[in-house]
TIGU-62049 format. One line per field, with one value per residue (C-alpha): residue in one letter; x, y, z. Coordinates in steps of 0.2 Angstrom, whole numbers, padded with zeros to 4 digits, m for minus. Last residue first. Layout:
N
aa	(a | ...)
x	(X | ...)
y	(Y | ...)
z	(Z | ...)
END
This chain:
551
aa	(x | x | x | x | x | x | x | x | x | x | x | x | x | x | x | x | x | x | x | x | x | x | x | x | x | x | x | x | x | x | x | x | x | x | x | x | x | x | x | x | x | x | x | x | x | x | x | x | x | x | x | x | x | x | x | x | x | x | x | x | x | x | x | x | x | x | x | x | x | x | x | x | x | x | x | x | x | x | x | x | x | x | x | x | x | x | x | x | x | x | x | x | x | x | x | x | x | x | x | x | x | x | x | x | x | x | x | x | x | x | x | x | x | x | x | x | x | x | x | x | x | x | x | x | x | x | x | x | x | x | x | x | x | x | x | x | x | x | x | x | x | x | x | x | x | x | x | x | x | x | x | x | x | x | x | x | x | x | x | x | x | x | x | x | x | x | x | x | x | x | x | x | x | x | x | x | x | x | x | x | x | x | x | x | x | x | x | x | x | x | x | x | x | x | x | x | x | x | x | x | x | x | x | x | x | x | x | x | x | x | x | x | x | x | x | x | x | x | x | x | x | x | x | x | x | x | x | x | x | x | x | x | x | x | x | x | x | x | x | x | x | x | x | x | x | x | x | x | x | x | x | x | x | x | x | x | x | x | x | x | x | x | x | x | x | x | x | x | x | x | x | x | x | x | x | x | x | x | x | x | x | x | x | x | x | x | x | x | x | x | x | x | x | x | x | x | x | x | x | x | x | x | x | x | x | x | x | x | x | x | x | x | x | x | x | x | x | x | x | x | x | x | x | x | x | x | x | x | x | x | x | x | x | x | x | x | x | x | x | x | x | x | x | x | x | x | x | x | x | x | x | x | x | x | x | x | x | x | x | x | x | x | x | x | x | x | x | x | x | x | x | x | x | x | x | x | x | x | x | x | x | x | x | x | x | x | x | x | x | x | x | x | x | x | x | x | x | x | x | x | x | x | x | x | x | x | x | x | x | x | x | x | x | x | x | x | x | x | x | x | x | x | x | x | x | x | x | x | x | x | x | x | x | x | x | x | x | x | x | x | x | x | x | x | x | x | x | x | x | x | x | x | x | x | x | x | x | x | x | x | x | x | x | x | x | x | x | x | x | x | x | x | x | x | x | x | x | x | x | x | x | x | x | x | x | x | x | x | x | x | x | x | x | x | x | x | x | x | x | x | x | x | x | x | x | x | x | x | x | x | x | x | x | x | x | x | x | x | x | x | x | x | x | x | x | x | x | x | x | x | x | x | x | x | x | x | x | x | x | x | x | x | x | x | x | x | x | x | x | x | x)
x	(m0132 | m0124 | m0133 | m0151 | m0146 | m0142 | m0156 | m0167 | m0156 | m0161 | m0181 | m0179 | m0172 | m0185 | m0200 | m0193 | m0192 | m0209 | m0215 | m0206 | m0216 | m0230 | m0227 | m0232 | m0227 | m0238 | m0233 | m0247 | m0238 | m0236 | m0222 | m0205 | m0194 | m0176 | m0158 | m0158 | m0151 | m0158 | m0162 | m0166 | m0183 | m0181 | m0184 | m0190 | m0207 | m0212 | m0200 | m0206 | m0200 | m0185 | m0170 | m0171 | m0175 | m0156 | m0152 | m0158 | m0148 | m0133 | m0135 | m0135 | m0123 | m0109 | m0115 | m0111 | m0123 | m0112 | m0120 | m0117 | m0131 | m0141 | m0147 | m0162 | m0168 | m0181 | m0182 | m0189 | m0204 | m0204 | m0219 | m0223 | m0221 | m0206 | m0195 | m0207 | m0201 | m0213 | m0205 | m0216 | m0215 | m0205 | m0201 | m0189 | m0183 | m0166 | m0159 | m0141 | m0147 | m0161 | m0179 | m0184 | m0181 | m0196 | m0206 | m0204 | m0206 | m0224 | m0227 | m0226 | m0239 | m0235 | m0249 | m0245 | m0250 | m0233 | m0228 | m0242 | m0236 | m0252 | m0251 | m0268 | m0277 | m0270 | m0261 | m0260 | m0272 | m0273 | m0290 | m0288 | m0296 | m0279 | m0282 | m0297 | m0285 | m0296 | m0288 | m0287 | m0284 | m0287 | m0297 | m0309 | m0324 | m0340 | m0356 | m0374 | m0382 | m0380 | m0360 | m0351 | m0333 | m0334 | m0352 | m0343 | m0331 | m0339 | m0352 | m0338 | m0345 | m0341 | m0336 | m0347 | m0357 | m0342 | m0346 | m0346 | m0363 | m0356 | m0355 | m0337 | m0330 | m0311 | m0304 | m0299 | m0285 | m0292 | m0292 | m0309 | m0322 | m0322 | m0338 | m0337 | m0336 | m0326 | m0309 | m0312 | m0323 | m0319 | m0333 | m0335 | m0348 | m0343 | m0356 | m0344 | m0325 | m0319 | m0303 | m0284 | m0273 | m0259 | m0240 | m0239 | m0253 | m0265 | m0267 | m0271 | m0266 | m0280 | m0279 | m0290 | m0303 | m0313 | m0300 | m0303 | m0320 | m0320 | m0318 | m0303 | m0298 | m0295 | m0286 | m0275 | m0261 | m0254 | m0237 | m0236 | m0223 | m0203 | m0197 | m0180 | m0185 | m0201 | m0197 | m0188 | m0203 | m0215 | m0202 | m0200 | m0220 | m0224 | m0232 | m0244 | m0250 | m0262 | m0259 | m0247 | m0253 | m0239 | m0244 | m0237 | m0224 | m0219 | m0202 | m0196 | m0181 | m0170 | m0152 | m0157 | m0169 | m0152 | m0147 | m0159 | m0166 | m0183 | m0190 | m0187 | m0194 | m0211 | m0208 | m0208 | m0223 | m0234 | m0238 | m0249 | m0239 | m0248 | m0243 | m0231 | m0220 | m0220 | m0203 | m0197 | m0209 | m0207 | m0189 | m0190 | m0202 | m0187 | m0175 | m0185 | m0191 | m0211 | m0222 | m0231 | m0231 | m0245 | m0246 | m0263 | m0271 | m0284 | m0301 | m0310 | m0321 | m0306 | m0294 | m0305 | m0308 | m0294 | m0281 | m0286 | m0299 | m0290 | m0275 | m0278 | m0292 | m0278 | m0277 | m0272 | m0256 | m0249 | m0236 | m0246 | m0241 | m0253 | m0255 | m0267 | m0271 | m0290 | m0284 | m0286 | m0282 | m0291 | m0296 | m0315 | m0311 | m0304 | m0318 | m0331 | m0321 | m0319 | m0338 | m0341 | m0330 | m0333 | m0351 | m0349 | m0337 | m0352 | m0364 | m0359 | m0356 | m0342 | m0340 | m0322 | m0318 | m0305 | m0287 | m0280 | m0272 | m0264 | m0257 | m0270 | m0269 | m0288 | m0297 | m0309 | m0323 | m0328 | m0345 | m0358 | m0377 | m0386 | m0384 | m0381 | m0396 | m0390 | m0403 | m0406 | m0389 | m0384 | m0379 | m0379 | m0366 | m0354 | m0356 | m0340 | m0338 | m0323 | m0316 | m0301 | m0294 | m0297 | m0284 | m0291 | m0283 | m0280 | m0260 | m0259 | m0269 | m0264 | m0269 | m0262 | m0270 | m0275 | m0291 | m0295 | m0317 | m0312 | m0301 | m0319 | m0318 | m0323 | m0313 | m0300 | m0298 | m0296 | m0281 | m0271 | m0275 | m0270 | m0254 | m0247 | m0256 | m0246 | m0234 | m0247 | m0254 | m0271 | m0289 | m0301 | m0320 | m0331 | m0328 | m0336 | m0324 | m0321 | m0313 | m0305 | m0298 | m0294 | m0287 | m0273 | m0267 | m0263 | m0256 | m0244 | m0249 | m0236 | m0251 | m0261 | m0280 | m0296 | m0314 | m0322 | m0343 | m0352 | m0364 | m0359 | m0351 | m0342 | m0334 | m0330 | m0323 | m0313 | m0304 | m0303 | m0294 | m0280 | m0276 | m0259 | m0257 | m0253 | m0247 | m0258 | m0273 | m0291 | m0305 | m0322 | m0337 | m0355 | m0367 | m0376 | m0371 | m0354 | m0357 | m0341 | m0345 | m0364 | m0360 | m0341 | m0342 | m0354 | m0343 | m0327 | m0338 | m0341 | m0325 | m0315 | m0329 | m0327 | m0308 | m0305 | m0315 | m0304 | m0289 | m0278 | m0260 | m0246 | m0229 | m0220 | m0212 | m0226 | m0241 | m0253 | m0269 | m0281 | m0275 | m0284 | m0297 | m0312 | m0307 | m0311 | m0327 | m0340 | m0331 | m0330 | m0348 | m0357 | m0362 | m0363 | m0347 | m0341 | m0356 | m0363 | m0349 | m0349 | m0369 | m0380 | m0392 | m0384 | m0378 | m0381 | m0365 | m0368 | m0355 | m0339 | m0341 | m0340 | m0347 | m0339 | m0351 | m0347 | m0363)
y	(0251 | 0268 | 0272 | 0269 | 0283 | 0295 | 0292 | 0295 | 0311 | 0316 | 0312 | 0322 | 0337 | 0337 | 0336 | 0349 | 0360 | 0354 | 0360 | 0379 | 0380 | 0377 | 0390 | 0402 | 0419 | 0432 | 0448 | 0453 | 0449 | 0429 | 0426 | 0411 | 0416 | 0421 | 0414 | 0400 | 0398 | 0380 | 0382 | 0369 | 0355 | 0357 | 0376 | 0378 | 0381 | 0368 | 0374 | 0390 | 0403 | 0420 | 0410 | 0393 | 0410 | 0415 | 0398 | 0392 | 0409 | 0407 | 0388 | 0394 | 0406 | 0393 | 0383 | 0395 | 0407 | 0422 | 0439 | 0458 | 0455 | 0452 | 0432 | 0425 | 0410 | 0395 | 0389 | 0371 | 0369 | 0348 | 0341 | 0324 | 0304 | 0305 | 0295 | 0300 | 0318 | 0329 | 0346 | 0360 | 0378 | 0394 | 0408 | 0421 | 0437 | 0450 | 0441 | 0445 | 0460 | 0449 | 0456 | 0445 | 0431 | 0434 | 0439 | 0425 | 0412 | 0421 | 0421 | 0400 | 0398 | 0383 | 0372 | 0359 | 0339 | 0333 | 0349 | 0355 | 0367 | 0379 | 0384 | 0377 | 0388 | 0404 | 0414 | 0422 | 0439 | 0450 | 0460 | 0473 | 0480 | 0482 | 0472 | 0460 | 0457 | 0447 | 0432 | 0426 | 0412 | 0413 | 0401 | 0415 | 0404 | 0416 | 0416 | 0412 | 0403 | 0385 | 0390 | 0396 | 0391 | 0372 | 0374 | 0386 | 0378 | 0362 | 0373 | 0378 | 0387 | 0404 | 0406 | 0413 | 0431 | 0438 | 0446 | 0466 | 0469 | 0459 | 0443 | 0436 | 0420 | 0421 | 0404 | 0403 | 0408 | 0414 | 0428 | 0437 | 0423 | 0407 | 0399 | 0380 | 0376 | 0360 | 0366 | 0382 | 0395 | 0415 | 0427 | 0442 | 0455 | 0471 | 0483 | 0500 | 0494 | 0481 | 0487 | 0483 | 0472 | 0472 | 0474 | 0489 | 0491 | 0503 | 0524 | 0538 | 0529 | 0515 | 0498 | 0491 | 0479 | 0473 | 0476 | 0467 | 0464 | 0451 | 0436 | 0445 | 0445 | 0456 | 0463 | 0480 | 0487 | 0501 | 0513 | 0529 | 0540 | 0542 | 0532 | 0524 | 0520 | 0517 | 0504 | 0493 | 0496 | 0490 | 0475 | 0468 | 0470 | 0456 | 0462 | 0449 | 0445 | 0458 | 0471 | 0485 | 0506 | 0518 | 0535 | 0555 | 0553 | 0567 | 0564 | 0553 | 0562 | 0548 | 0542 | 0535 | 0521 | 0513 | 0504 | 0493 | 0488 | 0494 | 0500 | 0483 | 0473 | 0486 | 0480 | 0462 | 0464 | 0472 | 0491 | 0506 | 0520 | 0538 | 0556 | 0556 | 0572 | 0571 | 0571 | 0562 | 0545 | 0544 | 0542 | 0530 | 0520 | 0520 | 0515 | 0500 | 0494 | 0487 | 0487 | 0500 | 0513 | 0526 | 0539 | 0542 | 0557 | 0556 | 0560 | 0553 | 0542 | 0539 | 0534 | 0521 | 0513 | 0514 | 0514 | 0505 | 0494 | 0489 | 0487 | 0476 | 0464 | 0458 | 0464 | 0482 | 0476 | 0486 | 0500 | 0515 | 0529 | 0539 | 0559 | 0567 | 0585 | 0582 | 0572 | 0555 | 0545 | 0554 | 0542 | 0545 | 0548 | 0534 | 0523 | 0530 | 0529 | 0510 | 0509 | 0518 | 0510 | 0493 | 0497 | 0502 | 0488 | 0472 | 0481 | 0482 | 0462 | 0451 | 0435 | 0427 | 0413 | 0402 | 0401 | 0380 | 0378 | 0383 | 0398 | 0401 | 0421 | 0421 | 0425 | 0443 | 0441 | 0457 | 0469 | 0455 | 0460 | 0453 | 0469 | 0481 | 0477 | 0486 | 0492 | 0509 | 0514 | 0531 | 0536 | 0540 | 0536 | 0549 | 0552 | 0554 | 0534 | 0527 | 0509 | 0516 | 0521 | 0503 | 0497 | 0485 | 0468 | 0458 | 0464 | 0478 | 0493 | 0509 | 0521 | 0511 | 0496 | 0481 | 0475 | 0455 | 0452 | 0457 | 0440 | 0431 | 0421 | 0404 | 0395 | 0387 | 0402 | 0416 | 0405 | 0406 | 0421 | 0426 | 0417 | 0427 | 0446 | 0444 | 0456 | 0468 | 0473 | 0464 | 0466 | 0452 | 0448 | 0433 | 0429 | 0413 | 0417 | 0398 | 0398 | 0414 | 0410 | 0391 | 0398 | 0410 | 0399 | 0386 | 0397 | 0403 | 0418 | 0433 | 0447 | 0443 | 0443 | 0457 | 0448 | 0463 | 0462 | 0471 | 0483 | 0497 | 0508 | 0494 | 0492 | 0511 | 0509 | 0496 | 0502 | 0521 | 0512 | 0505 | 0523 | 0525 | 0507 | 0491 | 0475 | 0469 | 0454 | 0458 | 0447 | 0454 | 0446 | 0451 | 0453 | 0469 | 0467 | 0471 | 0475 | 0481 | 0498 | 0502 | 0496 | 0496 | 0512 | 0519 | 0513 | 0522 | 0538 | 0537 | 0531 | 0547 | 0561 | 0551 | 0551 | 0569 | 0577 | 0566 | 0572 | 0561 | 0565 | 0561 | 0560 | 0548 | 0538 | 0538 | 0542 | 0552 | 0547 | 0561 | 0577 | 0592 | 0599 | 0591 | 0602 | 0596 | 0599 | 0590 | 0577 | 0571 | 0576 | 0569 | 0572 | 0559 | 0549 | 0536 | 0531 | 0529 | 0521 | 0508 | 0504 | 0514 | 0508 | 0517 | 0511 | 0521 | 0519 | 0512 | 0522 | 0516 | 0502 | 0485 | 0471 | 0456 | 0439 | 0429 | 0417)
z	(1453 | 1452 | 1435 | 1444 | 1458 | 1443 | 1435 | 1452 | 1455 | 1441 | 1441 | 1457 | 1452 | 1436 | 1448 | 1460 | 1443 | 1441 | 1456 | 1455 | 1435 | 1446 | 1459 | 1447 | 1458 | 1457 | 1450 | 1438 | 1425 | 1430 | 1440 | 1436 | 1449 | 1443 | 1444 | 1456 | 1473 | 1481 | 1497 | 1511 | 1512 | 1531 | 1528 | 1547 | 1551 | 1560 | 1575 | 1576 | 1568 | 1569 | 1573 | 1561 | 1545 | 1548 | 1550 | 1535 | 1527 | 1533 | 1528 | 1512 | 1513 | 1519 | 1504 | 1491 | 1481 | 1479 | 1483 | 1477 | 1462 | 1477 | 1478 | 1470 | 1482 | 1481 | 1498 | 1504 | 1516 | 1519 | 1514 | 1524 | 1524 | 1531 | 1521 | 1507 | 1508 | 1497 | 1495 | 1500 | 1491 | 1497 | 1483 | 1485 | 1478 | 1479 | 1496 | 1503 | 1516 | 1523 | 1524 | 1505 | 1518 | 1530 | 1519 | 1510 | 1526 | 1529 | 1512 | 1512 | 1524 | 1534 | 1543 | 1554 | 1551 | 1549 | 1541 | 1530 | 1514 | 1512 | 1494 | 1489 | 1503 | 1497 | 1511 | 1525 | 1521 | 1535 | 1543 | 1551 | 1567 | 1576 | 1590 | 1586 | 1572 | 1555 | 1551 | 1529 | 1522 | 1502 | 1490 | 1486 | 1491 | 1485 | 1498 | 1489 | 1502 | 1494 | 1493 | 1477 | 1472 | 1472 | 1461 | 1450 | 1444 | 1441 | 1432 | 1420 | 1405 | 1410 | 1428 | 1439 | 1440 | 1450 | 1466 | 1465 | 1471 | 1489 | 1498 | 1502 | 1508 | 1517 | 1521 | 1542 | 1553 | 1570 | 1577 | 1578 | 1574 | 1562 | 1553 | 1551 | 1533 | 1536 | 1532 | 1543 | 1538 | 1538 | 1534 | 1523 | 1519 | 1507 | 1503 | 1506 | 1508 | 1519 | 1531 | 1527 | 1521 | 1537 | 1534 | 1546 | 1555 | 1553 | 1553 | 1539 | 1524 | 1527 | 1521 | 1507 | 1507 | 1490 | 1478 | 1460 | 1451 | 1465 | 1455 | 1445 | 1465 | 1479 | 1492 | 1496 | 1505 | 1510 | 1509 | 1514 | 1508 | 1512 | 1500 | 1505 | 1521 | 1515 | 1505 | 1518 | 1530 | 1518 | 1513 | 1530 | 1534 | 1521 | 1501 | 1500 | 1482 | 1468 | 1478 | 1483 | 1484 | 1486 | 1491 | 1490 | 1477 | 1473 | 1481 | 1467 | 1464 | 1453 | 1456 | 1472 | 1464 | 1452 | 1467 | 1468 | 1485 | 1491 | 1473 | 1467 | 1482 | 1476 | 1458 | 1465 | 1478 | 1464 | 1462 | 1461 | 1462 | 1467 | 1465 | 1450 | 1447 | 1428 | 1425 | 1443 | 1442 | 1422 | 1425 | 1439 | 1428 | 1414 | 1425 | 1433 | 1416 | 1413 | 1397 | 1388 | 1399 | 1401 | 1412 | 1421 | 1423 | 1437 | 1432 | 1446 | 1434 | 1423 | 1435 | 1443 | 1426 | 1419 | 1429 | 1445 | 1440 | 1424 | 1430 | 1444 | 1434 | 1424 | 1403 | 1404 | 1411 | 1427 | 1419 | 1423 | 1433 | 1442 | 1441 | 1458 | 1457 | 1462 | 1477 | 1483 | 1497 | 1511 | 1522 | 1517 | 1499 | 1499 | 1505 | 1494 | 1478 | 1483 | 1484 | 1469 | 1458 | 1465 | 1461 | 1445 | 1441 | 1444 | 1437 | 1422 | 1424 | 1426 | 1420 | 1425 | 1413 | 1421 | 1416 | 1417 | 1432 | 1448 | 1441 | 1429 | 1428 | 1428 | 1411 | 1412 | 1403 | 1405 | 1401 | 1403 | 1405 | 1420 | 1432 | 1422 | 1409 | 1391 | 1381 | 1390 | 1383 | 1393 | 1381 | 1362 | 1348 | 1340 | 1324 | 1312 | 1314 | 1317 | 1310 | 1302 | 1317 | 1323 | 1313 | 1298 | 1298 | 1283 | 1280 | 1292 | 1291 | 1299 | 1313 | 1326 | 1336 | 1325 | 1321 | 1316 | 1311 | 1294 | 1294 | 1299 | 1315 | 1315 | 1328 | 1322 | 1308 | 1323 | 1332 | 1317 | 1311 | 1332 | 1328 | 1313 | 1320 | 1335 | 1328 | 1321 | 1340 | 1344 | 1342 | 1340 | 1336 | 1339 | 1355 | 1364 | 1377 | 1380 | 1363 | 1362 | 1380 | 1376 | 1358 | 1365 | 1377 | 1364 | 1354 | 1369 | 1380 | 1378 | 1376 | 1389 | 1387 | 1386 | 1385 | 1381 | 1380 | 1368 | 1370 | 1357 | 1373 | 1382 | 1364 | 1362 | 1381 | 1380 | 1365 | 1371 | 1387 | 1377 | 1368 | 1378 | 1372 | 1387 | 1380 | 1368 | 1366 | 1366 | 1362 | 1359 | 1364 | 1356 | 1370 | 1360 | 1338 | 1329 | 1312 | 1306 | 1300 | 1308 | 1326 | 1327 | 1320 | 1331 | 1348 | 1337 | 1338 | 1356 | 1361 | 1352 | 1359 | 1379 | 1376 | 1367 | 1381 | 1395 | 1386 | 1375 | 1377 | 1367 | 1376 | 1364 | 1375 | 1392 | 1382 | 1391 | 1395 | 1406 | 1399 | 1405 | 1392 | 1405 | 1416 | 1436 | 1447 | 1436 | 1431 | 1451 | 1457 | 1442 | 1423 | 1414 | 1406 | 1420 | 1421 | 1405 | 1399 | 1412 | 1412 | 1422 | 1436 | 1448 | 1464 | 1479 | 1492 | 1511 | 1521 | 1525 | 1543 | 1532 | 1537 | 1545 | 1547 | 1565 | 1566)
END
């Protein structure tokens, strides 16, 4: 039996609850001022500092207990893009007991009521323009219009802001009532690209120790300092952000900027006024950062690190962006399953394009299709054991019985091969996007990475055709061209034998390009390969009409 364990030292959990934790006295908060800003607003420049939040969620946590009524284990739905007072919210709630269940803010109606539904949640807070839909979705499934909250300091139409909610008295901690290891904090809803969004239950627990054990590991390499400033545009609502810029960023006291919603210029901007230390990307921003030409206009040497996650970002692009960007770029791995990153690479030496090493706790094997555990090497599924393992799905036993083995170990759907060489591992890809070629295994990032590494190619998506003639996929190319480029056939074929010169034989885009204008990703940056198959089921439902017309 081949299991990998981490080589950081073993962390001591607390028994504390988020707020607790992040709020008594400890090594970090007790070093740094607690008047220095820790939010700041990225348009209007408001600052909250990490006195002001601890004070602010304290007595917004008693007003949701004696004000609204709010009880422990209630869930709270949350749908907005990110607000400079975002993580007050969360924490306020974490702080009366209840569980968050935070969402995207462009889902559909429908979308909407499946995670309020499945939530169980009994509350919601949103931004006023979603207030139409969400009283919508609110009366099918019971909730009370003074159970709606807005963001501001106003009142809109039925819904009190959370302002107005405040307490003068600030509520006590650490919370004895609350369980860490059994009681929900987040529900957090995966991005659903392969299907309906599951209910992620994650406990106290759960992002205490990913905290800590993450906290660990970085401070080890070297990865954080006490004048760190982050950047913020990741949503507030995936497991990414939240870790990260929240969470992490609060307990080491890292001011983080604030953006609401994402524009190249405008993060540039950001970037050079207030000397940012660390990004925290996804591939598509990072391709961004690579090849646009409004990057040179801005000094961004502050920057120090660039952190990628949330998809593969391949060896072509990390060497592209630091051409431009002369700081260290790594790579992490996790899941909303994972209470986020669970191995991370190194800024003080690894290879280029790997993931990274496992932080404190983790264990992980690889299996083949069969279950049969893998060694050093070879290709297999990743399965994880750790304090920051999901506690299951909620309300989806199916789920969870195809995610969790009889001994416990968590299927995270990805390939992964751990270098003997480099003592890294390397995420492939996910099992479901595997394209097989008569019987061969192709792993669509590879072919993307490749690609997005020629001069003429902005973005990329590879998925597998089916090709009934030949009774297997075919690995086809979905291709945004530089804004300098001209799809044309001639470029096309370029570009197949471009990617002909650099593969095996199997690997070749027999399924050929098609140049489209965007491709379809959810907010987290990962590409919904979906939307790609049904615009290959369209194509072909066309070219069937148009067969039938000719006969």
């Amino acid at each position: 039996m081949v299991i990998y364990k981490s080589s950081c030292h073993p962390v001591d959990i607390p028994k504390l609850d988020i707020f607790s934790f992040l709020f008594t006295p400890n090594d970090q908060n007790s070093s740094i001022s607690h008047d220095r800003p820790l939010l700041i607003d990225a348009e209007t420049g408001k600052t909250f500092s990490y006195a002001q939040v601890r004070s602010l969620s304290r007595k917004l946590a008693t007003g949701w207990k004696e004000n609204v009524g709010l009880t422990k284990g209630q869930v709270v739905a949350v749908f907005a893009p990110n607000q400079v007072d975002h993580a007050i919210l969360y924490f306020s709630l974490l702080a009366a007991g209840c569980t968050i269940s935070p969402g995207n803010p462009n889902y559909t109606e429908d979308e909407f009521h499946h995670q309020v539904h499945t939530s169980g949640a009994t509350a919601i807070v949103t931004i006023p323009s979603l207030l139409p839909v969400l009283t919508k979705v609110a009366d099918k499934n019971g909730i009370p219009k003074d159970r709606m909250f807005v963001f501001g300091e106003k009142q809109v139409e039925h819904a009190l802001s959370f302002a107005q909610v405040t307490s003068k008295n600030e509520i006590a901690f650490p919370d004895r009532r609350i369980d860490p290891e059994n009681d929900l904090a987040f529900i957090m809803f995966s991005s659903g690209t392969t299907g309906v969004a599951k209910g992620v239950m994650l406990s106290h627990s759960n992002f205490v120790s990913q905290v800590l054990s993450v906290m660990t590991f970085e401070k080890e390499d070297g990865a954080i300092r006490d004048n760190d400033i982050m950047l913020s545009f990741l949503p507030y609502y995936h497991i990414f952000g939240l870790t990260t810029l929240i969470l992490r960023a609060t307990y080491a006291m890292i001011p983080v900027v604030v953006m609401s919603k994402f524009d190249l210029k405008r993060y540039c901007e950001l970037i050079q006024k207030y000397k940012v230390t660390i990004a925290t990307l996804v591939p598509p921003i990072a391709v961004l950062l690579a090849k646009s030409p409004i990057v040179p206009n801005y000094d961004l040497t502050s920057l120090r690190m660039i952190t990628s996650g949330a998809a593969p970002l391949g060896k072509e692009h990390i060497e592209q962006l630091y051409q431009r960007i002369k700081a260290p770029v790594r790579q992490g791995y996790g899941l909303s399953e994972s209470c986020s990153g669970f191995i991370y690479q190194s800024i003080q030496a690894g290879d280029v394009g790997a993931t990274g090493r496992l932080v404190s706790h983790a264990l992980v094997k690889l299996v083949d299709p069969d279950g049969n555990e893998l060694g050093d090497d070879q290709p297999g599924e990743l399965l994880l054991k750790g304090p920051y393992q999901m506690k299951g799905y909620i309300n989806n036993q199916k789920a969870n019985e195809e995610t969790f083995t009889a001994d416990g170990w968590m299927r995270t759907g990805d390939v992964a091969k751990y270098d003997s060489k480099t003592g890294e591992f390397y995420i492939v890809d996910r099992i479901k996007e595997l394209i097989k070629y008569k019987g061969l295994q192709v792993a669509p990032a590879e072919l993307e990475s490749l690609l997005v590494g020629h001069d003429q190619v902005a973005d990329c998506c590879v998925v597998g055709v089916y090709d009934a003639a030949q009774a297997t996929e075919l690995p086809r190319a979905y291709i945004v061209l530089q804004a300098s480029a001209h799809p044309s056939d001639a470029l096309a074929q370029e570009l197949m034998d471009y990617i002909t010169n650099k593969v095996v034989n199997h690997k070749k885009l027999r399924g050929g390009i098609r140049f489209v204008d965007a491709i379809p990703k959810s907010a987290a940056g990962k590409i919904l390969r979906r939307e790609i198959k049904d615009w290959i089921k369209k194509e072909e439902q066309e070219n069937m009409t148009q067969v039938r017309a000719k006969l």
